[in-house]
N, C-alpha and C positions, 0 to 999 in steps of 0.2 A: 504493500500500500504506500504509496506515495505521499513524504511528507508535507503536513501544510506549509505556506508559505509563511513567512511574520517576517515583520517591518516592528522598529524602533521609533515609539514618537517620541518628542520632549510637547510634555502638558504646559509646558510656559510658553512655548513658542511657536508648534506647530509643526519643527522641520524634522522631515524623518532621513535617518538613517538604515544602513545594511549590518550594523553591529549594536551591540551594548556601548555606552559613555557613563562613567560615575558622572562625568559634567558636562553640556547639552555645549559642543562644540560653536552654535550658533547667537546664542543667547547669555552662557556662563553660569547657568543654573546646575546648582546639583540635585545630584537624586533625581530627576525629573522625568528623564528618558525611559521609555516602558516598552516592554515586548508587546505586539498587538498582530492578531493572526491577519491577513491579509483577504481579502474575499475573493474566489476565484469567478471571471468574466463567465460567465455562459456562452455555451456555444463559442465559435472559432475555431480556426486552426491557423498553425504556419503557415505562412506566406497568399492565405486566402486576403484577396482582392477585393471584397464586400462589394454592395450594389451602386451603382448608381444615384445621387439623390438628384431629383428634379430640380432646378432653380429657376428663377421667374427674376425679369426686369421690375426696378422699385414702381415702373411707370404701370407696370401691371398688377401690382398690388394697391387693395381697392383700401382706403384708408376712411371707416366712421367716426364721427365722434366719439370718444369713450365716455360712457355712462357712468354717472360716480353715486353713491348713496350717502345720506348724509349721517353723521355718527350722532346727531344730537346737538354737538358741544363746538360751538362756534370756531374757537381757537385751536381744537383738537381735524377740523376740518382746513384750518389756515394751514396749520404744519402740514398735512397730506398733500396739498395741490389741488383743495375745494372739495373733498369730500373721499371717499372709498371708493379705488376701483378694481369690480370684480378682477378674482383672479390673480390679485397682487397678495404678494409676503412683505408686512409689516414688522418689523423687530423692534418693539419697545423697551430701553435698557434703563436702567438705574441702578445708585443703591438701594439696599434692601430697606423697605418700609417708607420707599419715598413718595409712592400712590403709584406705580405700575399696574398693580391688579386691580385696585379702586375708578382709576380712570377707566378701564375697558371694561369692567364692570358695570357701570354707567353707560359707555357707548352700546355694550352687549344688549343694555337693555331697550334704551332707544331704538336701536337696529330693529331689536326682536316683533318690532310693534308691526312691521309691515313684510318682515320677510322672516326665513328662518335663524338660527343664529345656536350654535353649540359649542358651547364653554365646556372645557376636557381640564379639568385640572388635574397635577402630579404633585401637588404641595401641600393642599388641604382636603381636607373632606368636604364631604357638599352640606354636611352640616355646618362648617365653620365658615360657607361660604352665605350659607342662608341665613346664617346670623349679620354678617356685614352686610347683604340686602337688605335686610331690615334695618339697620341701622341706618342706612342709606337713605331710606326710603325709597328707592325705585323699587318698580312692579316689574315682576318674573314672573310674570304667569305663561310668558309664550316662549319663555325661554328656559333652554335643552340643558342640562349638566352631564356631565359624568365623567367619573374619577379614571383616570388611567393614564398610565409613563411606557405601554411599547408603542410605537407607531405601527407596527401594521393592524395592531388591535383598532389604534385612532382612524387610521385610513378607512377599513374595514367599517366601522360606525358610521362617518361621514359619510360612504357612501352611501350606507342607506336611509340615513336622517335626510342626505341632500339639502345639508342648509346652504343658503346665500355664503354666510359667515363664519369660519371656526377660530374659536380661541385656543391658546396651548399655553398654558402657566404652569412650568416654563417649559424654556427649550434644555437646561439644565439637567432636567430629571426625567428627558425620554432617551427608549435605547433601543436598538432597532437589532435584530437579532443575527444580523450578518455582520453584528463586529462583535468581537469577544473581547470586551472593555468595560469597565463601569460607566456609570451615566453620569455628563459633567466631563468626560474625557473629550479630550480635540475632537478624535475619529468621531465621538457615538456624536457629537453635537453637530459634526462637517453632514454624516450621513442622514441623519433626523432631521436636517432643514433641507437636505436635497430630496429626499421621500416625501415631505411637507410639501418642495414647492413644486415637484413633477406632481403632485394630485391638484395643486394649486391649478396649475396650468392647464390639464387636463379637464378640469371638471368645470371651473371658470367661480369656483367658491375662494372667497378673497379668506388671505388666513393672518391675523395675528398671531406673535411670538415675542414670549416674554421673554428677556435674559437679564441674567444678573449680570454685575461688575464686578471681575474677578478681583484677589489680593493686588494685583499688579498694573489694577486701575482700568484693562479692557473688558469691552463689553461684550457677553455671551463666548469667552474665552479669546485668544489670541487673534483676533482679526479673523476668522477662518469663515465667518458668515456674509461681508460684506459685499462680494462679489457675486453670490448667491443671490442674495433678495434685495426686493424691489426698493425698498423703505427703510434706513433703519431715522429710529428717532430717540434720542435721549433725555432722559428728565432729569435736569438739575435742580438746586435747590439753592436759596436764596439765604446769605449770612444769620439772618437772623429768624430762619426756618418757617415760614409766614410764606412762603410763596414757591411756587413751582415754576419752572420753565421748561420749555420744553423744545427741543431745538430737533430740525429735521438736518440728520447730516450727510444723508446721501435719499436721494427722490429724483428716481426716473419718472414722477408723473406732476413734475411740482418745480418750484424753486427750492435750493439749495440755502440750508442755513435759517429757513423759515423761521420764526422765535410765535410761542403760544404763551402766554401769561395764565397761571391760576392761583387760586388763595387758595389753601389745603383747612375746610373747616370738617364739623363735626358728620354735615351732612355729605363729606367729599370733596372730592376738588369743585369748584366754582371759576368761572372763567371771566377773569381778570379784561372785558371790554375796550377801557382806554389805560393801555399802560402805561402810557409817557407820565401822566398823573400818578403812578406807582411811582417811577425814579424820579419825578419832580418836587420839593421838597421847597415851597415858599416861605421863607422867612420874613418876619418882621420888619424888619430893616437888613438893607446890601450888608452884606458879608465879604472882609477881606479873603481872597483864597476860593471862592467861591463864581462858576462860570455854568452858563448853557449849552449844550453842545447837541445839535442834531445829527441823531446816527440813521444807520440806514440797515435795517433787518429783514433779510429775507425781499417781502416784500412792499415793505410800510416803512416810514419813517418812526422815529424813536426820540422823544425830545430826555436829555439825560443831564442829571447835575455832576457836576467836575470837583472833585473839591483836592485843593492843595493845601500843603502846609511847608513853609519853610523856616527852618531856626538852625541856629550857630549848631559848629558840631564841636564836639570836644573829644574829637575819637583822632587816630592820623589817618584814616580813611573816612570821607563822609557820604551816610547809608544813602541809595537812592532805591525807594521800596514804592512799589506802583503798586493796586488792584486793579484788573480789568481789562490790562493790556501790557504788552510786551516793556520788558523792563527795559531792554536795548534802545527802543521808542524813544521812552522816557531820555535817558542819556545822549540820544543826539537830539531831542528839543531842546537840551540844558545847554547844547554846543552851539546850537542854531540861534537859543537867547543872549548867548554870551558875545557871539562873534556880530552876528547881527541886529542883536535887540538892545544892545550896549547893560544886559543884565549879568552879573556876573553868578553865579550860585559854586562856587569852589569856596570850602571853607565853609557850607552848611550844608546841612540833611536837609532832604527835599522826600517828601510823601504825596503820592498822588494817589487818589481811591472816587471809582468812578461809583456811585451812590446805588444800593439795589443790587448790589451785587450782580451786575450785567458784566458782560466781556466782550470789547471791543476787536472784532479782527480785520476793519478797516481804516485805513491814514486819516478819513474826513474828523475823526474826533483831535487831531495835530494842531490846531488853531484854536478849540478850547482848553485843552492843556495847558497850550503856553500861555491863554492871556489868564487861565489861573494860576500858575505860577508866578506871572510876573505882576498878579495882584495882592498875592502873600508874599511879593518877595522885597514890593512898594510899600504896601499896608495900604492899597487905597481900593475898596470896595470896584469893583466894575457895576453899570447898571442894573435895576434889576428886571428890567425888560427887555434887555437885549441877549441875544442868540449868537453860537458861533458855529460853524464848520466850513471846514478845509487843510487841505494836504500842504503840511509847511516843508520846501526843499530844502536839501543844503546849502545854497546858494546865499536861502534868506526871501525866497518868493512862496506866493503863497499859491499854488494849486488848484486845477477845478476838480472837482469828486461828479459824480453820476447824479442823476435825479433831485439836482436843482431844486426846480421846480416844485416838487410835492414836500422837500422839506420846508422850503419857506411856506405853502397853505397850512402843514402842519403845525409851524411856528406862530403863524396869525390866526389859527382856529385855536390857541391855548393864551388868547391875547397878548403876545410879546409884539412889541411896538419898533424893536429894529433887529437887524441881522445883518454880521459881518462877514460877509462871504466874498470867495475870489471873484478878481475882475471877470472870468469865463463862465460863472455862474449867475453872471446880472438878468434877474429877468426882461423878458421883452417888451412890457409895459409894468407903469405901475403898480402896485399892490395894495389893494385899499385896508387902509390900518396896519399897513406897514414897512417900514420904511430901509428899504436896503441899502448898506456901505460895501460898496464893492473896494476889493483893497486889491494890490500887485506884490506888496512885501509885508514883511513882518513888522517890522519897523511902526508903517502906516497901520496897521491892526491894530497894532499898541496904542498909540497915538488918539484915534478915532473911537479906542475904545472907553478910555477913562472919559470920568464925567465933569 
């Protein structure tokens, strides 16, 4: 009898090997690397030539609109690309206990009201699930449960439920019986979302998939799902644990990076309408250190407070500690202020923390930065109606960024009365109730910004 085949994976990393490693040659991990039996191909032989596949010009393939279903939950349809579409694999990740199951619990139920929808849990019972219904208060009355961790038991169900919708909480704790590994391993989790999304495809039932965020910070194990499905989306959480985000970081049916706001209460998550009023935090009276900065998420603008702090350092290195965005950022605006905004900050710690715990991954927040910084670095309050973005260069110019346009409506739909934006962002007529300084350098920003 001919022996089976096995392959070496490392559980950190994903990359297999033809031998044992005490430490995962790719990664540096020890202990990691595991025997796992290999599944043999069906059917084939040497050197067979297999058939033919048909192919067709893109001019001949007929293109419909795709049909999307709505989840309920406004913001949770923002992050998808408007809504659910059959046949797509969603993978929603988080830490444990951050509302993954509660949120799709919620949409599960909504969905249920007009099509089918079957929830497969591998974590709880359906008892501990019907208690959080209740608690919830959404209605299950037309919605499927049932407990089970093999997929071809799951596959086998769905097809004869035939719902619209399957849930799997999670993807962690199914194991599919053609790998000989525990569940939660690379392999069983690589082959449990390709079983998931050939029925996905096949059958045209859209599927969510819950994963955790492993010790090492990724999500549903070493990247090995991404490429797979259609959707993944992640839920983070806000400093001061009050709030959920929820970001789409890969969506073939959507924009990329999409941001969903929600308040995490008693009755579940709640979806956070206008968020800019979440990061917006109106003061009394101007605040030194203190700026407005319009960002750009997904697909909406984002009005956000800046806030700096500058003071003497007593250290012989002085700390430059940012929230929200790249610390390196931070370090060439201070070079950018110094060389060309005649500010010098060497010989003080400089703190930047962008309010709300949001993360900036575009340059447009570079011109509120700096004029907070160089308002804690002055001591003089900047307005407290006026707005800033743009991309500050090394040069000492100031940049145009994208979508113009929607952030200044969004700046005068939240009453701010001016905005300091690059010369290439001027709109083309005026703005009623609001009033734009278009600038070319830093210098001039500065300048036009104090009051």
């Amino acid at each position: 009898m001919a022996r089976p085949k096995v392959a070496y994976l490392c559980s950190e990393c994903g990359a297999a090997f033809g031998k044992w490693f005490g430490q995962c040659p790719e990664c540096g991990s020890w202990n990691t690397v595991q025997e796992q039996a290999v599944p043999v191909a069906a059917g084939g032989a040497a050197g067979y030539a297999g058939q033919r596949t048909p192919v067709r010009s893109l001019a001949q393939i007929a293109v419909a609109k795709t049909p999307r279903r709505s989840t309920g939950i406004g913001e949770f349809d923002r992050v998808l690309g408007g809504g659910l579409v059959p046949g797509s694999v969603v993978l929603i990740g988080g830490d444990p206990g951050i509302g993954k199951s509660t949120v799709l619990l919620q949409a599960a139920c909504h969905l249920s009201r007009e099509a089918g929808v079957l929830y497969v849990s591998g974590e709880e019972s359906l008892e501990q699930i019907a208690l959080r219904a209740r608690r919830l208060g959404v209605a299950t009355g037309r919605l499927l449960f049932a407990a089970e961790t093999v997929v071809e038991n799951i596959i086998a169900t769905a097809e004869a439920e035939r719902p619209a919708v399957l849930v799997v909480d999670s993807i962690q704790t199914c194991q599919t019986a053609d790998i000989q590994a525990p569940p939660g391993s690379v392999s069983q989790v690589r082959e449990a979302a390709a079983h998931l999304t050939r029925f996905a495809k096949g059958s045209g039932t859209a599927v969510f998939l819950v994963g955790h965020v492993t010790k090492s910070g990724d999500l549903a194990g070493p990247r090995v799902l991404e490429h797979i499905i259609d959707v993944v989306c992640a839920i983070e959480s806000s400093p001061d644990n009050r709030y959920r985000l929820l970001r789409a970081v890969k969506n073939r049916f959507g924009a990329v990076n999409e941001l969903g706001v929600f308040a995490m209460t008693d009755r579940g998550m709640r979806e956070v309408r206008n968020p800019s009023a979440l990061f917006l935090s109106r003061h009394e009276e101007p605040l030194a250190g203190s700026s407005i900065g319009v960002l750009w998420e997904g697909s909406r603008p984002l009005l956000v407070e800046v806030q700096a702090l500058v003071d003497e350092s007593y250290g012989e290195h002085p700390r430059r500690i940012v929230m929200g965005m790249e610390q390196n950022r931070l370090v060439m605006l201070l070079a950018v202020l110094h060389k060309h905004g005649g500010l010098a900050t060497f010989g003080h710690d400089v703190f930047v923390n962008l309010a709300g715990g949001i993360r900036v991954g575009e340059t447009a927040a570079d011109l509120a930065v700096a004029a907070a910084v160089a308002s804690a670095m002055t001591g003089r309050p900047l307005p407290a109606d006026t707005v800033f973005f743009g991309e500050v260069g090394l040069a000492g110019e100031v940049r145009p960024v994208p979508n113009g346009q929607p952030r200044l409506a969004e700046a005068a739909k939240h009453g701010f009365r001016c905005a300091v934006v690059p010369a290439a962002n001027r709109p083309p007529r005026p703005m009623k109730g609001l009033t734009v300084r278009p600038v070319a350098r830093l210098a001039e920003a500065l300048a036009v910004s104090q009051p």
